[in-house]
N, C-alpha and C positions, 0 to 999 in steps of 0.2 A: 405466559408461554411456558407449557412445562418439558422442562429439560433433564435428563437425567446425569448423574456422575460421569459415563461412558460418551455422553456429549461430548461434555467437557475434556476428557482427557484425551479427544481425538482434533481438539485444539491445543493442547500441550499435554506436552507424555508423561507429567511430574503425576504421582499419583494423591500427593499432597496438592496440590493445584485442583487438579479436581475435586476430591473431598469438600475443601474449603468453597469452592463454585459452587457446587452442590446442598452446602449447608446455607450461604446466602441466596439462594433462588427461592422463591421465581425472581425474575427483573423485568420491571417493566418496559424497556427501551433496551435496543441495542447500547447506549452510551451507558444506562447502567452497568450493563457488565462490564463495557470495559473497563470501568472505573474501578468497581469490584476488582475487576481480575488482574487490574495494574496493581492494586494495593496488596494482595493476595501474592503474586511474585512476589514483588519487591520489598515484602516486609512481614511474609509469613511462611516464605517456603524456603528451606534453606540451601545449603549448599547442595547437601546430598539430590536434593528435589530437583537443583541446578541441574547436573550432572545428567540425574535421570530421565530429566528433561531431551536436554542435549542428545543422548544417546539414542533415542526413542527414532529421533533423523536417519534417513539413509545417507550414506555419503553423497555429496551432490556429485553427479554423475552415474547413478547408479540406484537402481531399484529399491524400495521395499520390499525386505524378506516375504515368501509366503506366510510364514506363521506371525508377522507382526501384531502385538496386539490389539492394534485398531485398524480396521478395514477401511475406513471412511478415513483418516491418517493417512493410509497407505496411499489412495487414491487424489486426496488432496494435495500430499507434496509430489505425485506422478503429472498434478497439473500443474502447480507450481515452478516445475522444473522445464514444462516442456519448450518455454524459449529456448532455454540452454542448451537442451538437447536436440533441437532442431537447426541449432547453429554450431554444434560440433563436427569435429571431423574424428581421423581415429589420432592422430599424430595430438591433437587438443584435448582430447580425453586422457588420452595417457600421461601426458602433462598435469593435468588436471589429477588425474592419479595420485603421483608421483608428492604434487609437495603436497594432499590431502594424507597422505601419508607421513610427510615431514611434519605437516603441522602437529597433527596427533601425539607423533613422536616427541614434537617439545613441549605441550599442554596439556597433552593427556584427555583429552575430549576431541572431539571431530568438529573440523571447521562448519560452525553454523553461518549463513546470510539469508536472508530474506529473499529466494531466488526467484521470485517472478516480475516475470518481464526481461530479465536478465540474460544477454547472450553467455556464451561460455568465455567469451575473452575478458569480459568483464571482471565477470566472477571467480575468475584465475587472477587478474591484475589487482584486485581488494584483497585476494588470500595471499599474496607476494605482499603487500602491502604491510597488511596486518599482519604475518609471520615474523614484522620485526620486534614487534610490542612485547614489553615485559606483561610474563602471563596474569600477575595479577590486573594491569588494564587490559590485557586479550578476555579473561572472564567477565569481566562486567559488560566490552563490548557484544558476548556471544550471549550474555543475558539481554542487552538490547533487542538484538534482533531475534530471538527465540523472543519476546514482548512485543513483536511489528509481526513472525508468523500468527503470535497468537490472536491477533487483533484481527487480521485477513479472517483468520477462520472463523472465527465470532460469530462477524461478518458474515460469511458461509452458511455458517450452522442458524445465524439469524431468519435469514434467506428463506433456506432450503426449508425450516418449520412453518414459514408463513405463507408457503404455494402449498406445503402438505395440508396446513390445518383450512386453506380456504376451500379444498376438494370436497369438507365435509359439508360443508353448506348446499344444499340441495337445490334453491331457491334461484332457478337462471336469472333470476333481475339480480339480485343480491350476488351473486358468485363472482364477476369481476368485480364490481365495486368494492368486496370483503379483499379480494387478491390486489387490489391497488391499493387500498387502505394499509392492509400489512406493508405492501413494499415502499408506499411513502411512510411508512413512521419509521423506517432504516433511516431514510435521507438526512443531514444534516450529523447525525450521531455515529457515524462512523471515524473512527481513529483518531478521533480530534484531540483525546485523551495523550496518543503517541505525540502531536507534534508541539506540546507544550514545550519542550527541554528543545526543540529545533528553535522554536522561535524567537530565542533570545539568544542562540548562538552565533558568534559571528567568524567569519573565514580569520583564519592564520595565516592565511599568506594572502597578498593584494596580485600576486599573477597566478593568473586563471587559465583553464585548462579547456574549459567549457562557455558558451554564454550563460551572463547573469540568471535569466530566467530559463528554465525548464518545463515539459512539463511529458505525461507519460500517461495514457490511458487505456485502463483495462476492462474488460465486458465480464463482468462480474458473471451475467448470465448464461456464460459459457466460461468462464474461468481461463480466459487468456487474453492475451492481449485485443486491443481493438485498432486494425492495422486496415490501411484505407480513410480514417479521418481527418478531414481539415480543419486547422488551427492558426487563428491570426490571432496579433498580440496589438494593442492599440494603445497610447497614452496620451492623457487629457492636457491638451495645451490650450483650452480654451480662457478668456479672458476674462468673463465672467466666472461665478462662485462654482468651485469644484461640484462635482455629481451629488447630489445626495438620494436620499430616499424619496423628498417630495417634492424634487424640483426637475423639469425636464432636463437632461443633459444630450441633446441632439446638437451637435454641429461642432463642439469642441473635443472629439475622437479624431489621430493622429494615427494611422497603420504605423504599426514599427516592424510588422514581419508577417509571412504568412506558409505556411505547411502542410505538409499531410504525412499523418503517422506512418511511421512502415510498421515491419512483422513484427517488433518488439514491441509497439505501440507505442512509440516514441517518437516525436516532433523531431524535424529536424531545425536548424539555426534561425531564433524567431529574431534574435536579437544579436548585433557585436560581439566578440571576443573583448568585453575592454575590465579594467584593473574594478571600476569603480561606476555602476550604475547610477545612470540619474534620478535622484528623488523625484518622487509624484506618484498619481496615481494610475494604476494599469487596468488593463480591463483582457483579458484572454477569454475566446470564445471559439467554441467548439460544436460543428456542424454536426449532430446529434442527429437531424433529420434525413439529412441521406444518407448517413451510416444504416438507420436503422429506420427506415421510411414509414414502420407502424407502430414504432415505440410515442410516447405520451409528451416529447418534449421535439419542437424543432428544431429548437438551438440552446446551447447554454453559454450561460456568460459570464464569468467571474470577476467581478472587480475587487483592486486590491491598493494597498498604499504602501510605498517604499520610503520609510525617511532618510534623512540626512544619516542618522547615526546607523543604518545601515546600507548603506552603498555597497560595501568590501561581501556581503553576505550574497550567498546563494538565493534563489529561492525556487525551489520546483514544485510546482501545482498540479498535482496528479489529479484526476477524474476516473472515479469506480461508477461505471455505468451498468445499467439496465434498462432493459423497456421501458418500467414505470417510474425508474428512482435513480437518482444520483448521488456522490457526495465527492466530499474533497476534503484535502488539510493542508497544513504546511508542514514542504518537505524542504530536505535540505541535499 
C-alpha cells in the first residue's frame, strides 16, 4: 500500500513522526504500522516532536483552524469529537473552556484524550482529573493518548486506501471481492499493539465506580459511534471442559446481561457494580446483523478469560466495525 509522508502526518502532526513512517513504508498490514509507528514515537521522536505533535490538536471543544496543515487531520478530529459536541451545552463548553485553559496554563501543551465516543462530561471529568498530575506524569500520559489517536487513524487511513485502491479494478466479479479482501486483512490488526501495557495492568483501587466489564462500539465506516446495537454478556458455567476451538460448547452459556448501545455507542450495565469479578470465561456478543442488515457478519462474539490474579482489573471490549471487517483489543 503506497503511502506518502502527508499520510502519515495527518495521523500525527510530529513532522519527525512522519518522516520516519515514511522512510519505513510500505507495510504490509495495518498491525505493521502500527508497530512501526509505536516504536517511531516512543523511541525516536523527541520531545520537541512531543510537543509538536500535541499542538497540531484543536482544543477539544473547538474546531480546526482554516489553515491547519492537514485537511484530512482537520476533518478526522471534527469526527472524532463529534460525541462531545453533540452532548454539550453552552454552560459545558464553557467549562470545558475554562480549565483547557488552566490545564495549558500549568503544562504548557493543550489537554490531549482520545475523544471519540466520548461525551463532554466525561471528557471534562478526566481533565479535572488529570489537572492534578505532576507534569512530568501528565506528559507521558498525553503521549499515551496522542499513540491511541494515532492508531484510530492508521486505522482510518488504512481503510480509506483500500475502498480507493479497489475502485481501480475494473473487473465487476473481482471489484467486491478485491474491497472485502482489503477490508478483511484490517481485521484482527488493529490497535492490538495499544493494549499490551492495559493488559497487565491492574486497578488501584478495589471500589468501582463502573461495572467490571465494558464495552463501546464504533462504525468505523462512518466514523462515529454505533448507537442502537445489542449487547449480551454470557459466562460458561458448564460442567464439562471449558469452550475451546474444537469442541462444541453449546448448553454451558449463562446470560449475565443484556443491552443496547445508545448515542455514544456504549452498552449500558451488562454486569454488577461489584469490588472484584468472578474468574472464568466470558463470551460478549454483539448483534451486527440488525445494526447493519447488509454488512458480512450476523453476529459477533468475543470470547475471553478472567483469571484469579485479575478480578480487581477493568476490562472494556470495544468493537470497531464495518460492513465487511471488525476488530477489537483490550481496553482498560
Amino acid at each position: 500500500m503506497g503511502l506518502e509522508e502527508k499520510d502519515f502526518l495527518a495521523c500525527c502532526g510530529s513532522s519527525k513522526f512522519a518522516k520516519e513512517m515514511a522512510l519505513a513504508s510500505p507495510f504490509s498490514s495495518l498491525q505493521h504500522a502500527v508497530t512501526a509507528a509505536r516504536d517511531i514515537w516512543f523511541s525516536k521522536v523527541d520531545v520537541i516532536g512531543w510537543l509538536e505533535a500535541f499542538d497540531s490538536h484543536p482544543q477539544i471543544g473547538k474546531s480546526a483552524p482554516s489553515n491547519h496543515k492537514s485537511e484530512t487531520s482537520a476533518q478526522w478530529s471534527k469526527g472524532e469529537q463529534s460525541t462531545a459536541l453533540a452532548t454539550a451545552t453552552n454552560s459545558s463548553l464553557q467549562e470545558l473552556s475554562e480549565w483547557n485553559a488552566q490545564y495549558r496554563q500549568k503544562f504548557g501543551f493543550i489537554f490531549l484524550i482520545c475523544a471519540s465516543g466520548r461525551s463532554t462530561s466525561e471528557i471534562l471529568a478526566e481533565l479535572k482529573k488529570r489537572y492534578l498530575n505532576r507534569p512530568i506524569v501528565e506528559f507521558e500520559i498525553a503521549a499515551q493518548e496522542q499513540m491511541k489517536i494515532t492508531e484510530l487513524r492508521l486505522a482510518k487511513l488504512f481503510a480509506t486506501k483500500a475502498e480507493a485502491a479497489s475502485t481501480y479494478d475494473q473487473n465487476p466479479v473481482t471489484l467486491g471481492k478485491k474491497a472485502e479482501e482489503d477490508r478483511v486483512s484490517i481485521i484482527g490488526a488493529h490497535l492490538t499493539a495499544s493494549s499490551e501495557a492495559a493488559a497487565g495492568k491492574t486497578s488501584q483501587s478495589s471500589s468501582r465506580t463502573r461495572p467490571p466489564i465494558t464495552t463501546h462500539v464504533l462504525d468505523v465506516s462512518l466514523g462515529s459511534p454505533a448507537a442502537g446495537m445489542d449487547v449480551r454478556l454470557d459466562m460458561w458455567t458448564g460442567k464439562h471442559s471449558p469452550p475451546s476451538f474444537d469442541q462444541n460448547d453449546v448448553g454451558g452459556w449463562v446470560l449475565q446481561g443484556f443491552s443496547t448501545t445508545d448515542k455514544d455507542g456504549r452498552s449500558g450495565q451488562l454486569t454488577s457494580i461489584v469490588d472484584a469479578v468472578k474468574p472464568g470465561i466470558y463470551r460478549i456478543s454483539f448483534n451486527t446483523g440488525k445494526y447493519c442488515p447488509g454488512g458480512f457478519f450476523p453476529y459477533v462474539s468475543l470470547v475471553f478469560e478472567i483469571r484469579e490474579t485479575q478480578k480487581l482489573e477493568h476490562f472494556h471490549v470495544p468493537l470497531l466495525l464495518s460492513p465487511f471487517s471488525f476488530t477489537t483489543y483490550r481496553g482498560s
